[in-house]
N, C-alpha and C positions, 0 to 999 in steps of 0.2 A: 409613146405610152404602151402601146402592143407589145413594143422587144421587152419591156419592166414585167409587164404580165406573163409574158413565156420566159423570162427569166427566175422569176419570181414558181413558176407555176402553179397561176392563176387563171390561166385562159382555157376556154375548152380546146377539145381536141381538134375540132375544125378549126379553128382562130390558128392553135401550134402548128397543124400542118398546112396551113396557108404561108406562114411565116417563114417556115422550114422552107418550104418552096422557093419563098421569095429569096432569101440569106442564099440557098443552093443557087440561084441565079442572077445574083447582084451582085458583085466581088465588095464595091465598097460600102455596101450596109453590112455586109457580112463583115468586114473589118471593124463596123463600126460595134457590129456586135457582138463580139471578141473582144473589144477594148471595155464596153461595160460588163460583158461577164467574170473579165480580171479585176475590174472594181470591185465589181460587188464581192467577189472573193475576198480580194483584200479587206474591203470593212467588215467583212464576217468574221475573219480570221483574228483582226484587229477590235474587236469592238464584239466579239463574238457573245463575249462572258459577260460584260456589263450590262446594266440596268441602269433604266433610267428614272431620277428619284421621285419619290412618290408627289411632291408637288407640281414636278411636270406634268405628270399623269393625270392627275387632277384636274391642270387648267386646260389641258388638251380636252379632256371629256367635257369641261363645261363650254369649250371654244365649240365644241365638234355639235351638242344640242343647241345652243345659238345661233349658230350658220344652220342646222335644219330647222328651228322653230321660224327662221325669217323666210328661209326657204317655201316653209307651207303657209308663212302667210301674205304669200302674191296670190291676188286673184283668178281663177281661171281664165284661160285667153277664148 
């Protein structure tokens, strides 16, 4: 989830250069993340221009207040 967020760049700057450290001294997480940064390339390039139609949109936003309204209502532990 971390390599999505420094991919993405979402993460603060210590999280990136934590990360960075890590890829600079892990040969195959570093592979691993080179293979998702060519993903995500590719669906950007691929799928860059589209949009997605307003009725997705729609039931995502009503999915997305659901799972938090259940969310807030678990009782404190």
């Amino acid at each position: 989830a971390d390599v999505w967020l420094m991919l993405d760049r979402e993460c603060d700057e210590a999280s990136r250069a934590r990360l960075q450290r890590h890829l600079d001294e892990c040969g195959s997480c570093l592979e691993a993340y080179g293979i998702e940064e060519k993903v995500k390339g590719l669906v950007n390039r691929k799928c860059g221009g589209e949009h997605a139609p307003e009725s997705l949109r729609q039931r995502l936003s009503i999915e997305l207040r659901r799972t938090i309204l259940i969310t807030n209502t678990e009782p404190d532990a």
